[in-house]
C-alpha positions in Angstrom: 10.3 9.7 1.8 11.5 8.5 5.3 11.7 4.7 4.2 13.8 4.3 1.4 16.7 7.1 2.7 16.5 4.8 6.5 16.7 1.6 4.4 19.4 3.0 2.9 21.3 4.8 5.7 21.2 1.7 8.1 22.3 -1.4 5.5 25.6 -2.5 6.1 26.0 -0.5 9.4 29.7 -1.1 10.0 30.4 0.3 6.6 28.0 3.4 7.3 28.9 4.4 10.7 32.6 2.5 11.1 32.9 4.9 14.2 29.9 3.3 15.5 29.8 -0.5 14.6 33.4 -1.0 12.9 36.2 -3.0 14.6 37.8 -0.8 17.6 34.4 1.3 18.2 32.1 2.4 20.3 29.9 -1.1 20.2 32.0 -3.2 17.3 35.1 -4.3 19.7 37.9 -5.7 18.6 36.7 -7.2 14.5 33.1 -5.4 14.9 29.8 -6.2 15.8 29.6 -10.2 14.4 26.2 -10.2 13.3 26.6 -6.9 11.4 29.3 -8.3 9.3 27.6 -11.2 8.7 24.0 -9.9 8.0 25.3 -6.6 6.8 21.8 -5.7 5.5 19.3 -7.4 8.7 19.3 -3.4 10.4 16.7 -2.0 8.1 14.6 -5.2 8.9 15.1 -5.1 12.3 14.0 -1.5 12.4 10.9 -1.9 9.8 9.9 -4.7 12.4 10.1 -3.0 15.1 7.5 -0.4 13.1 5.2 -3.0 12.1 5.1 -4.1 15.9 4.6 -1.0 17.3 1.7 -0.7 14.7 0.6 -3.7 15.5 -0.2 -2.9 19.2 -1.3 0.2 18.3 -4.0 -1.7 16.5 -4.9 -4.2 18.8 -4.8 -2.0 22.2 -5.9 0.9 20.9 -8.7 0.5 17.9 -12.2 0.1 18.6 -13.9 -2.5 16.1 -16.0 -1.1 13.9 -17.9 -3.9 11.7 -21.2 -3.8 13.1 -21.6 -7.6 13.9 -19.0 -7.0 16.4 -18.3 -3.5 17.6 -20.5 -5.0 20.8 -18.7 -7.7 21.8 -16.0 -8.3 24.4 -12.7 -6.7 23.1 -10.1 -8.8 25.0 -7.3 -6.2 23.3 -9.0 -2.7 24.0 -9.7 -3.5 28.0 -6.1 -4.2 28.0 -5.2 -1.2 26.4 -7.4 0.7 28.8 -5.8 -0.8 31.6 -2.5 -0.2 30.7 -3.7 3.7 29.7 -4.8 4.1 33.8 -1.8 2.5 34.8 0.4 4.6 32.6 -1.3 7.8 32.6 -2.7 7.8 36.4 -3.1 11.3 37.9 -4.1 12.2 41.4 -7.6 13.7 41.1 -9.3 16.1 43.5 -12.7 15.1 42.6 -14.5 12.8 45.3 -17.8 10.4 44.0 -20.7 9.8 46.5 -22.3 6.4 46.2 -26.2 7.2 45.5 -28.2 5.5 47.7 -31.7 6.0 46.0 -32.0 5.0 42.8 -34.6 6.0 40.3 -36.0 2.5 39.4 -36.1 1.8 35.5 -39.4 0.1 34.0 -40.6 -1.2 30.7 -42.8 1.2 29.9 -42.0 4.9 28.8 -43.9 7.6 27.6 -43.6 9.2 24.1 -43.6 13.1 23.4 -47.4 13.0 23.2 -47.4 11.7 27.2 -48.5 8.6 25.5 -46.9 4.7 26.6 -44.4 3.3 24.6 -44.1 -0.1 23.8 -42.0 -2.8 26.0 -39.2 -3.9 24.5 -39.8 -7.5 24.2 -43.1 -5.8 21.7 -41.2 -3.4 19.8 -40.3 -4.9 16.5 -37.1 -6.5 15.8 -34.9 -4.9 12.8 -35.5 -7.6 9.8 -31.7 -9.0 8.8 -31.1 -8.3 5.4 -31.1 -11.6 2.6 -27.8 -12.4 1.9 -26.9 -11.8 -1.8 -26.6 -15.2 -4.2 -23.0 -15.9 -5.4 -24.2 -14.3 -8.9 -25.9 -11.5 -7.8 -22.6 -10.4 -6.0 -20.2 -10.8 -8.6 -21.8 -9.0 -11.5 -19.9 -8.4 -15.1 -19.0 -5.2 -13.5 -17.9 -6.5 -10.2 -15.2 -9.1 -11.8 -13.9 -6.8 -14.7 -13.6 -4.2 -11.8 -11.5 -6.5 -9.8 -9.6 -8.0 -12.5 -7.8 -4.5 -13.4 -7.7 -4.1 -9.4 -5.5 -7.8 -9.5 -3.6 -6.3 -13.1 -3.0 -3.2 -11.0 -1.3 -4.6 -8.7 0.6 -6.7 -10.6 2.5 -4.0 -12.4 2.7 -1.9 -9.1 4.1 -4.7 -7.0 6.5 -5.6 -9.5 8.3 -2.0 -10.6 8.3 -1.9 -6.5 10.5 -4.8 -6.5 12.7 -4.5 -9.6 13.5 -0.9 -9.1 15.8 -1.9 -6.3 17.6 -4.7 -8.9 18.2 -2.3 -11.6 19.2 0.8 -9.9 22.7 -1.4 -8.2 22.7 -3.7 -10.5 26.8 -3.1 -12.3 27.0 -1.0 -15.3 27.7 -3.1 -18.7 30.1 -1.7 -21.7 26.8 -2.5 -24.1 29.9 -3.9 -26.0 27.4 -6.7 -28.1 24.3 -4.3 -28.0 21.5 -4.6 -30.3 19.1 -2.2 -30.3 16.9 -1.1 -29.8 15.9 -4.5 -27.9 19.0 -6.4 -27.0 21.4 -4.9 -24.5 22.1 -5.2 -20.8 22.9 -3.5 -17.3 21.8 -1.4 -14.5 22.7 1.9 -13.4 25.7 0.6 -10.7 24.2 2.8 -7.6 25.5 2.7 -4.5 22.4 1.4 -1.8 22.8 5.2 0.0 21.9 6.0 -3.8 19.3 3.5 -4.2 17.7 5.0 -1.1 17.4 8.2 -2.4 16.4 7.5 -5.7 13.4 6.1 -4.0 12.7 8.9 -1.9 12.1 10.7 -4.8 8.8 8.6 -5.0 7.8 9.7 -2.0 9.1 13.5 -2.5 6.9 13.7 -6.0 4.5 11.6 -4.7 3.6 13.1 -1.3 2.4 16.6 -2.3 0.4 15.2 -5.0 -1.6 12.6 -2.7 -2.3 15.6 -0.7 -2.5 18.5 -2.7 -3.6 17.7 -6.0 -5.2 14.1 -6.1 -8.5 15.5 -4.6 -8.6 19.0 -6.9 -8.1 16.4 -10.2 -10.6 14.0 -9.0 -13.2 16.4 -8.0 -13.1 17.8 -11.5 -12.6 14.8 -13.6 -14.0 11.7 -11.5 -12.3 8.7 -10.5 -13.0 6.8 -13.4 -11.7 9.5 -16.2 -8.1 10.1 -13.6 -7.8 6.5 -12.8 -8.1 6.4 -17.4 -6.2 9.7 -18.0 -3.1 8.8 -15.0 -2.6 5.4 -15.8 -0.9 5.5 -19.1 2.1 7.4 -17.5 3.0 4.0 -15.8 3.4 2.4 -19.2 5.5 5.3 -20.7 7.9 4.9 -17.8 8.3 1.1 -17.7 9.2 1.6 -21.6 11.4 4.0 -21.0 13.2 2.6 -17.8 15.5 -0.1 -19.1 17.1 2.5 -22.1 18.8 4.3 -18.7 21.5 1.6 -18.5 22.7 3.1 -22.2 23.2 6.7 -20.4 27.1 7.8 -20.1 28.0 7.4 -16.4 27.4 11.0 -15.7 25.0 13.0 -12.8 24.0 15.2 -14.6 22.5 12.8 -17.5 21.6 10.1 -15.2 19.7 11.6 -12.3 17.3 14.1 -14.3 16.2 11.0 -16.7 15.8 9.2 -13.8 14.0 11.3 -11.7 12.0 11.9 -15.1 10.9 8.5 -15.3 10.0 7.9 -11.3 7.7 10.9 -11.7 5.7 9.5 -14.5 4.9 6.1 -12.6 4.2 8.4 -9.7 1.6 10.7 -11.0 0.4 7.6 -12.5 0.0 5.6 -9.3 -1.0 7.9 -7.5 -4.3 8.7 -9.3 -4.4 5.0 -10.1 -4.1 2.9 -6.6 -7.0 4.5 -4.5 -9.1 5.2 -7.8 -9.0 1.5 -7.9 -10.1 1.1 -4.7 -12.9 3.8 -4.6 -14.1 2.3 -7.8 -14.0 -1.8 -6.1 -16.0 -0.1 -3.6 -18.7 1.7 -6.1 -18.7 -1.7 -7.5 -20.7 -3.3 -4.9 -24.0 -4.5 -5.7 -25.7 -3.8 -2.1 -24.5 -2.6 1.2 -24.6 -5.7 2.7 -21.7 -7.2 0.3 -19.4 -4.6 0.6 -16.3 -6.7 3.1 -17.3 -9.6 0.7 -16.6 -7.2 -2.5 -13.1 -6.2 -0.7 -12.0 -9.1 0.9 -11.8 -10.5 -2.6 -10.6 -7.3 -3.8 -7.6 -7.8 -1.0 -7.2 -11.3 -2.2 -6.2 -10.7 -6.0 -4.2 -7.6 -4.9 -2.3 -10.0 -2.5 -2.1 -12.4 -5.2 -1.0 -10.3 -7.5 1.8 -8.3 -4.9 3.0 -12.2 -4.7 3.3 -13.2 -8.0 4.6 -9.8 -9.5 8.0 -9.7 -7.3 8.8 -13.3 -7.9 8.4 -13.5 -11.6 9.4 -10.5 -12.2 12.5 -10.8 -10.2 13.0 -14.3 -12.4 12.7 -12.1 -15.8 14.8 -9.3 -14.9 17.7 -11.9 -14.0 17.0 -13.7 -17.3 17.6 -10.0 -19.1 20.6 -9.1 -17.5 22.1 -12.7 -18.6 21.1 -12.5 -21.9 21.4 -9.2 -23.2 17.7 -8.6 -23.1 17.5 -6.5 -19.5 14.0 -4.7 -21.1 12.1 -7.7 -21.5 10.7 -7.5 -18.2 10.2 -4.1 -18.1 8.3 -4.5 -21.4 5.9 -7.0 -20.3 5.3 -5.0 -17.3 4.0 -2.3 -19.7 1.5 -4.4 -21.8 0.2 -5.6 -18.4 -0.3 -1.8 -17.8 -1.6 -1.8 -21.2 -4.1 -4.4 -20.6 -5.0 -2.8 -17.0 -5.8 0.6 -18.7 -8.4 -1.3 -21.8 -10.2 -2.8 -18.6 -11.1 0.6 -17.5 -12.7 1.3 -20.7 -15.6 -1.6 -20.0 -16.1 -1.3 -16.2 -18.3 1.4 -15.2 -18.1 3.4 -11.8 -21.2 2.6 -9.4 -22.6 3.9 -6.4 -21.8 1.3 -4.1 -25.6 0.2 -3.7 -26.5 -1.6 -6.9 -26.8 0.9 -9.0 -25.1 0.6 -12.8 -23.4 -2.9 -11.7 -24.9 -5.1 -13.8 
């Protein structure tokens, strides 16, 4: 909800707060701050960098490492962020510590609760390490279909993402040499203060139903039969979403059917994205496999977030230049459509090899 209204506060600065960063202000001088006028839209960047950084250290000072090859090894990172914690945080104490000068000596041998010895450790038995999976007994039939609608998933996701901020400012066309119910073109000529908020409304739908009502739905119907049930929703809106550049220039027409047709891919992602991700998980053939099952589950989503933007971005210029601004929008949907037939041949496992063949 934050997010899109910021973006859309801070891009072009000098035009937003003139009394601010305009020429004769408080910073702006005599023609304005320079690289404002020249970058007009660089302050939302700067400002989502400067939150990735600060979540970046977070991460690195303040996490503990969890995987359990490492979690005992020297963290480089965390002793800094301990150190800089004392420093920072330091407090005069009252409490005074007394070197012990006897020590109980430690030795190998211990006694049970029956008062009888224990083992040394050098005798007690060392945990067996478990066989590492072949390449085929990790990626199953289920594993791959499962991870093929989590790559389709994010195809569609990534892409409306992306060319929701095209359409919404893209200018406004007279339809004059429309054809439909296929062949016409234009956005919806928003102002970006407009675009912001016409993406909050993802998070304003969205938000409450993460919380509130994702986990009642799921607990009721399962994550397969949501993830089934949700997903069409997406489809229905990127059908629907190109047919709002036909809509008279009016409020009170255009914002209902478009906050209409952002709620439908909302519900729809958000019973979709982390039932995809629950069921990648379920999808694991063993324990042991389970960072190899989702680092290639990370590597098709990222794939997919890559190639989604960029040819979608190509598709929806292509439509605005020839009178065909729904084709992209279009294929999104059978991509969605494909995504949702997937779901009908996976199945949900347990996570530890059970109903993943």
């Amino acid at each position: 909800m934050i997010g899109p209204i910021l973006g859309g506060v801070l891009a072009d600065p000098i035009q937003s707060f003139p009394q601010i960063f305009g020429p004769g202000s408080l910073l702006g001088g005599k023609n304005g701050v320079h690289w404002m006028r020249t970058f007009p839209y660089a302050l939302p960047n700067l400002v989502s960098g400067i939150f990735i950084l600060i979540s970046a250290l977070g991460i690195v000072l303040g996490l503990n490492e969890t995987h359990a090859a490492l979690k005992n090894k020297p963290d480089h990172g965390r002793r800094l962020g301990k150190y800089l914690a004392r420093v920072l945080l330091r407090r005069p104490s009252s409490y005074q510590y007394t070197q012990l000068s006897d020590q109980i000596p430690l030795h190998d041998t211990a006694f049970d609760a029956e008062n009888q010895p224990r083992p040394r450790r050098s005798e007690r038995a060392t945990p067996q390490t478990p066989t590492k999976l072949g390449f085929r007994s990790i990626f199953t039939k289920n594993v791959i279909l499962t991870l093929l609608a989590h790559h389709l998933l994010a195809l569609h996701v990534s892409a409306f993402n992306a060319l929701i901020f095209l359409l919404l400012p893209a200018p406004r066309s007279s339809n004059k040499d429309a054809h439909l119910p296929f062949f016409f073109t234009g956005g919806l000529g928003l102002s970006t203060e407009k675009v912001g908020l016409a993406t909050a409304i993802i998070g304003i739908i969205g938000f409450p139903l993460q919380l509130l009502v994702y986990p009642h739905v799921n607990t009721i119907l399962g994550t397969l039969p949501s993830y089934r049930i949700f997903l069409p929703f997406s489809l229905l809106a990127y059908t629907t979403l190109p047919f709002l550049a036909l809509l008279p220039n009016k409020v009170y027409l255009v914002w209902p059917a478009l906050t209409l047709v952002l709620a439908l891919q909302v519900v729809s992602r958000t019973f979709a994205l982390p039932g995809s991700t629950i069921l990648v998980n379920n999808s694991s053939p063993h324990p042991s496999v389970l960072g190899t099952i989702h680092g290639f589950a990370q590597s098709v989503s990222s794939g997919a977030r890559t190639l989604g933007p960029t040819v979608g971005g190509w598709g929806l210029g292509w439509g605005l230049q020839h009178n065909c601004v729904g084709a992209v929008w279009w294929i999104m949907a059978a991509v969605a459509l494909g995504n949702w037939s997937l779901l009908w041949t996976i199945r949900e496992g347990d996570g530890v090899g059970g109903g993943n063949k």
